[in-house]
N, C-alpha and C positions, 0 to 999 in steps of 0.2 A: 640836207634840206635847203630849198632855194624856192624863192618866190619869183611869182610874176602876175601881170595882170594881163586879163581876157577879156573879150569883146564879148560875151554870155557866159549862160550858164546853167539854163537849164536847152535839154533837148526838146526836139519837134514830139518827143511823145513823155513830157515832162518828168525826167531824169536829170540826175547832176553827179558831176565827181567833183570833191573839192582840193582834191589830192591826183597827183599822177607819179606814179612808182609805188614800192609798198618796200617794208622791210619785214615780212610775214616770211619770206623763203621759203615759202612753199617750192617742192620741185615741180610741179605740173601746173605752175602759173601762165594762162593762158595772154593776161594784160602783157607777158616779155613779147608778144608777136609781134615781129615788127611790122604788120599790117596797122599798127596802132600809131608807129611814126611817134614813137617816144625818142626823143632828139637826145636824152641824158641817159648818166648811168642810172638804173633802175630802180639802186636804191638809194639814190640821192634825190629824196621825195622832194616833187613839184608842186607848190601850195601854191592857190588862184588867189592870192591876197586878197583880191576887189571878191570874189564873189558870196560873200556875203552881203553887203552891197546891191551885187546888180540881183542877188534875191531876191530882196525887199522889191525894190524898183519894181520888178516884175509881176511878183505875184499883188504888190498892191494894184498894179493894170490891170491885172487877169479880170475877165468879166465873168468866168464861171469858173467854182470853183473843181478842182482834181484831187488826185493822188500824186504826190512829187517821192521820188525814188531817188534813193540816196547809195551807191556803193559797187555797181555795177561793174566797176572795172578797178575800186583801191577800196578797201575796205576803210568804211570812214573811223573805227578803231583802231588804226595803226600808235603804236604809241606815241608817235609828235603831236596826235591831238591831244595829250592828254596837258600838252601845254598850250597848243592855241587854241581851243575850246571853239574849232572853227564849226564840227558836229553841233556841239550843245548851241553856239549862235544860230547856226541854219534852224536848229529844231524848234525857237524860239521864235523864230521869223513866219517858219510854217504856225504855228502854233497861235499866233497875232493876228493872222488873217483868215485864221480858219480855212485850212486846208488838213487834207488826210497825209500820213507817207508811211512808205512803204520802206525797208532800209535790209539791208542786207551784210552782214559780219562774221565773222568767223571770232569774235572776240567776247568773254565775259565782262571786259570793260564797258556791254553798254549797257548795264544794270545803273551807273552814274548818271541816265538820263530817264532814269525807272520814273521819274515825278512828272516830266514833259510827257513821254508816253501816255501815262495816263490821262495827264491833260486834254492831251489832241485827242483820245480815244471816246473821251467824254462827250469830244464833239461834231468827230469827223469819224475817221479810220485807222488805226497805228496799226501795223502789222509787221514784226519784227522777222527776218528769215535768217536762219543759221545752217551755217554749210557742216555736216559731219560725213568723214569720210571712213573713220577706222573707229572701229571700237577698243582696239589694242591701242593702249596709253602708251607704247615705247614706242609701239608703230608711228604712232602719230608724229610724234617727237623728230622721226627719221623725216617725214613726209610732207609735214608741216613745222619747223622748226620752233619757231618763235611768234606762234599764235596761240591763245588758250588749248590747254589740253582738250577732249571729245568728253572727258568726266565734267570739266568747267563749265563747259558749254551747257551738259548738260542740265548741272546744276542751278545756271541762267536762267535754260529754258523752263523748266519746276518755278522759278520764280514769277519770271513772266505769265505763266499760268494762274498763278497765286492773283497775280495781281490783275486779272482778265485782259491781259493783249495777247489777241491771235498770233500763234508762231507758225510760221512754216517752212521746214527743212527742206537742203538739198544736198542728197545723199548721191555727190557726183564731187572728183571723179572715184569710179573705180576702176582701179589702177590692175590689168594681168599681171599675174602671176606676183602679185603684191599685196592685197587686200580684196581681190576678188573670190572669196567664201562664203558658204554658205555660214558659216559663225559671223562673221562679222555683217555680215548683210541681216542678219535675226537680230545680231547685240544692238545695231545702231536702232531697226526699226523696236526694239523693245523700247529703248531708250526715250523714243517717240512715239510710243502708245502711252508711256507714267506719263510723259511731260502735256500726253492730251493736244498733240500738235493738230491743226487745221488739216494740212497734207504735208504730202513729200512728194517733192521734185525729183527726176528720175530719168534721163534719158539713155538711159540702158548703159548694159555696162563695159564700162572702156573709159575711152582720153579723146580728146583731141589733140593733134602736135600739128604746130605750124612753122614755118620761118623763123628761129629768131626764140618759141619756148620750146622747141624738138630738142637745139643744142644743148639750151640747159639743165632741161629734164635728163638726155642720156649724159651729159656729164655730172649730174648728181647720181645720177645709178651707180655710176663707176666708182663714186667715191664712199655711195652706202648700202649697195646691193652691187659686191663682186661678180664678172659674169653678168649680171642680167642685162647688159647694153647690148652685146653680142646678140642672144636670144630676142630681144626688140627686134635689133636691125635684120635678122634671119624672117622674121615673120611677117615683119609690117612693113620695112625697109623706110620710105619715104611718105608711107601712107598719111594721110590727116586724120581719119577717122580708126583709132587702135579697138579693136573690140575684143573684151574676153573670148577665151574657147567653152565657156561656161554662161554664155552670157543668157540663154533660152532661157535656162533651169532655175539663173537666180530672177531672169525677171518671171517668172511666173511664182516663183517663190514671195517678192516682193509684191504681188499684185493681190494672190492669196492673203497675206497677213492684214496689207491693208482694207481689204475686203474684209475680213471678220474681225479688222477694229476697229470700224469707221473710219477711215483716214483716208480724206481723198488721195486720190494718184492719177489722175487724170490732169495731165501738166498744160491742158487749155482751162482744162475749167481752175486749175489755180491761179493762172495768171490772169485769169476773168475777176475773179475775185479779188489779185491785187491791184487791179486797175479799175475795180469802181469803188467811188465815192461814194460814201457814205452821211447825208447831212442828218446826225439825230436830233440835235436842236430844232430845225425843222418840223421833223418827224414827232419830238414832243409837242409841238406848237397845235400840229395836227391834231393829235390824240386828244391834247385839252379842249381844244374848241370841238370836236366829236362828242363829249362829255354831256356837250350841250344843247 
């Protein structure tokens, strides 16, 4: 872990990372592309010191309030936050000025900010996303190393529920000839029918590989699925976009279930959803003076 300071900090479509690298090891981590122009090693995580900081600064300018999006590229649970407490600061900041966010994790460590959540949701919008890709707990293990189990998570998610903040999964990637079945495509999306999730995120099923996560991905195969580097290179060779040979059957499979659970899957209109704001303060203000 190494610090440095940046000249901002949220994006032109108000997002933030407060971290760059991840020690998650996942093997189909997209953030290794070095289209990203991460100057270090990967998992010698890069913490923005100042950007808590230029948060505040910011969002107390802002003249109208949004949703700020937290996770997009490091999962703001990696476990070095659980010493700089750089998430729970940012969420406090959002939280001060009355803004909504949106955050996204693959970790049961953000149950720790289960009190802020509610806070902001009381007054804005919180809306938690959790990425599940296997519903096989050993699979995971192999594919995800050292992030919460897909059982954790979803025990998270049950909570979050409990506790009224919208959750919304994304059940990417899947991975050929590795988790691309129909059991685990039913197990995750069951998973997400008990937990009452908003939607699931979906862009059919496959990987993307580019420059830089292709290497690492096919040399973590080699190291935990014998043979199957081979079979990639034979099929997809240098391609970006890897898609199952199964990929029709499970999304119309996928599109069925959510169709007779309620659960959106239609990946505009969730990301519509997590990009408006919600002012219910307001909206109570309204309601009382209507009374009248």
């Amino acid at each position: 872990m190494h610090f440095v300071k940046v000249k901002g900090i949220l994006s032109p479509k108000n997002g933030m990372n407060l971290f760059r690298g991840c020690t998650h090891g996942c093997i189909y981590c997209d953030s290794r592309s070095k289209c990203y122009q991460m100057n270090h090693c990967f998992e010698d995580v890069e913490v923005k010191e100042n950007a808590i900081w230029l948060l505040e600064d910011r969002l107390r300018r802002k003249r109208k309030k949004c949703m700020i999006g937290l996770g997009s590229m490091t999962d703001p649970y990696i476990p070095e936050e659980l010493k700089l407490n750089y998430t729970r600061q940012a969420l406090e900041v959002i939280n001060k000025y009355g803004f909504g966010v949106s955050l996204i994790t693959k970790s049961a460590r953000v149950l720790r900010d289960l009190d802020l959540f509610q806070e902001i949701n009381a007054k804005s919008k919180c809306v938690i996303q959790m990425t599940l890709t296997t519903y096989d707990e050993s699979l995971c293990r192999k594919i995800e190393p050292n992030v919460s189990t897909t059982k954790e998570r979803f025990e998270a998610l049950k909570i979050l529920r409990d506790s009224g903040i919208p959750t919304v999964v994304w059940m990417t990637p899947i991975l050929p000839f590795i988790n691309d079945t129909e059991e685990n495509i039913i197990g995750i999306l069951n998973y997400c029918k008990e937990a009452k999730v908003f939607g699931v995120i979906c862009f059919g099923m496959g990987l993307t590989l580019r420059e830089g996560n292709r290497e690492y991905f096919y040399s973590e195969l080699d190291k935990k699925f014998p043979q199957l580097k081979e079979v990639y290179m034979r099929k997809y060779g240098s391609s970006y976009i890897v898609g199952s040979r199964d990929n029709k059957r499970l999304m119309n499979i996928f599109h069925d279930f959510c169709e007779a659970n309620n659960i959106v899957h239609d990946n505009d209109l969730i990301f519509n959803y997590l990009n408006s704001f919600e002012d219910k303060q307001f909206a109570k203000q309204i309601s009382f003076f209507d009374e009248f």
